[in-house]
Structure formats: structure tokens, C-alpha cells
C-alpha positions as CSV (number, residue, x, y, z in Angstrom):
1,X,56.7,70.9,106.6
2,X,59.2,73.6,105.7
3,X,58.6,76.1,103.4
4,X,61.2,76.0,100.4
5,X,60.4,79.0,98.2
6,X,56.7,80.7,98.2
7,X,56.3,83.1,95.3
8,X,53.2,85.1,95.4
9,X,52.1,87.9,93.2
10,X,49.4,90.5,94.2
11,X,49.4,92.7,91.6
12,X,51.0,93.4,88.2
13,X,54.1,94.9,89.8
14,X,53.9,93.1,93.4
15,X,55.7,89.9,93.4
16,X,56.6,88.8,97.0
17,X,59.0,85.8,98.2
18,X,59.3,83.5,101.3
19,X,61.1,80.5,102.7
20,X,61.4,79.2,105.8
21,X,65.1,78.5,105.5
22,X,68.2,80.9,106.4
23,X,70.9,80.4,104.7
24,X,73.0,83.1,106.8
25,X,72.7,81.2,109.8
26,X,73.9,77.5,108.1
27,X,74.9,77.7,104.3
28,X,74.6,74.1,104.1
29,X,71.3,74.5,103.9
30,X,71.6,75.6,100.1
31,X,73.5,71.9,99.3
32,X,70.6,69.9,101.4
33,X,67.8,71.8,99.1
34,X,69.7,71.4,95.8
35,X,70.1,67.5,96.9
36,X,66.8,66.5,97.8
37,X,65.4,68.5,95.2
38,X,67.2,67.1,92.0
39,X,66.4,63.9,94.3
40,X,62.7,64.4,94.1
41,X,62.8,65.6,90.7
42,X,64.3,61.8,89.5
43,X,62.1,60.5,91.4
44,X,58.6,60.9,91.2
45,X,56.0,63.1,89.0
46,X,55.0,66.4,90.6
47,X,51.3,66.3,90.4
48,X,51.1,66.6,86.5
49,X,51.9,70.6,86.2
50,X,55.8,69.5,86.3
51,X,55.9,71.8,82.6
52,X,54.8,74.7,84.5
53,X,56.9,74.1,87.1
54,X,59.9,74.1,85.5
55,X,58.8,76.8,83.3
56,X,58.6,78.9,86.7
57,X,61.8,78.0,87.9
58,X,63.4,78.7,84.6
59,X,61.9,82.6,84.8
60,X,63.6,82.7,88.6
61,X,66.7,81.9,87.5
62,X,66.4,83.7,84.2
63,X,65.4,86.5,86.5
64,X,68.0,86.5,88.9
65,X,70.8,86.4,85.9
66,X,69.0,89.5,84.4
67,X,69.7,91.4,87.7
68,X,73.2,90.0,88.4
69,X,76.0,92.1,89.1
70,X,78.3,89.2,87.1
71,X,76.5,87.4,85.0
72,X,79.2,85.8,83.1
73,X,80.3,84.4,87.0
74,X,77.2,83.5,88.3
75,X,76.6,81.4,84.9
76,X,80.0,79.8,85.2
77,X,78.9,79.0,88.8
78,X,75.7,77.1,87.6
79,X,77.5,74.9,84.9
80,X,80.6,73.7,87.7
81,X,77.3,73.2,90.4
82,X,74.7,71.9,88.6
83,X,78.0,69.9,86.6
84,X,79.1,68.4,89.9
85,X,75.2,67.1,90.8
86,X,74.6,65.6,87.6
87,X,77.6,63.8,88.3
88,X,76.4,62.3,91.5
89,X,72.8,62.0,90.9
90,X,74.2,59.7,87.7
91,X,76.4,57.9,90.0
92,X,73.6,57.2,92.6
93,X,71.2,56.1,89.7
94,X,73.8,53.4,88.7
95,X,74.5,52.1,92.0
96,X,70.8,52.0,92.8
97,X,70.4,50.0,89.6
98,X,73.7,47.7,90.3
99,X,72.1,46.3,93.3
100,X,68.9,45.5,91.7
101,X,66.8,48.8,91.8
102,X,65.1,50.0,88.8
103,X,64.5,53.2,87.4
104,X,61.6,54.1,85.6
105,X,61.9,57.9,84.1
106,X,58.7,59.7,82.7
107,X,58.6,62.6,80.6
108,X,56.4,65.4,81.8
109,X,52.5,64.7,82.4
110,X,53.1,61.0,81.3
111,X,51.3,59.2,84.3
112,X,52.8,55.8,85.5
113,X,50.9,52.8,85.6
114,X,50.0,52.3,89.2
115,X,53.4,51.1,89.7
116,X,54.8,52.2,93.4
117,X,58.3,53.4,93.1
């Protein structure tokens, strides 16, 4: 098991982050994550706290853009990035469903019916 981003807090001011990746040493790293991520995120429910999940990550990235040095450049850089995965993911979902798969999508907290995926 790897560790993809550990967010801690300890007190009101002492917010502390980990991950057991290095992008320095291999920045494809960063594309593998974002991949099986947005994979895992079509593909199964998270437990049932997916809303607070992606409220979470939403505050990251919201923080990280509040810090920025460019925000106007980093922003672009999300729409062209998360632009080009939507792209695939949407071309994998309709190849997956050409040869006979089918996709089932929930909304958050919505349990499935004991189906397996």
C-alpha cells in the first residue's frame, strides 16, 4: 500500500502533509495518480463519505490556488489537464461499453444494489 496524500491536523494552526511518492525522482508519477484516481473515482463508491471527500480535496486545491504565485496559469493548467482526462476517461467509458461492459454511475451516498462491478 502506498501512501497518496495523508493530511493531518494537530492543532488549529498545525496542518501537516505526507505521501509516499517523489515526484522529483520520476514526474510520471503525477500522470499514474491522476489516472487511477479519476479511474477509481468512475468506478466504485468510496465508503459513503465520497461528499466529504471531495469537499476536502476541493479546499486543497482551493488552497493551493490561494497561495499560487500565478494563479491565472496554474487555473489554465487545470482546465487543458483535467480537459485532456475527461477526454480519455470518456473515450474509455465508451469502448468499455461497445464491447459489452456496462456502466452503472451513482450519485454520492447512493448504495448499489449488491451488484459487483
Amino acid at each position: 500500500m502506498k501512501k497518496i496524500l495523508e493530511v493531518l491536523q494537530y492543532g488549529d494552526m498545525d496542518i501537516r502533509f505526507n505521501t509516499d511518492f517523489d515526484p522529483a525522482k520520476n514526474q510520471e508519477v503525477i500522470v499514474d495518480v491522476i489516472a487511477r484516481v479519476a479511474f477509481a473515482m468512475t468506478t466504485r463508491l468510496w465508503g459513503g463519505n465520497e461528499q466529504a471527500v471531495l469537499a476536502m480535496i476541493r479546499a486543497l486545491a482551493i488552497a493551493d490556488l490561494s497561495v499560487s504565485v500565478n494563479r491565472k496559469q496554474m487555473l489554465k493548467h487545470f482546465e487543458t489537464s483535467s480537459e485532456a482526462v475527461a477526454k480519455t476517461m470518456t473515450l474509455a467509458k465508451e469502448e468499455f461499453e461497445r464491447k459489452g461492459g456496462r456502466v452503472i454511475t451513482f450519485g454520492p451516498g447512493i448504495m448499489p444494489n449488491g451488484q459487483k462491478s
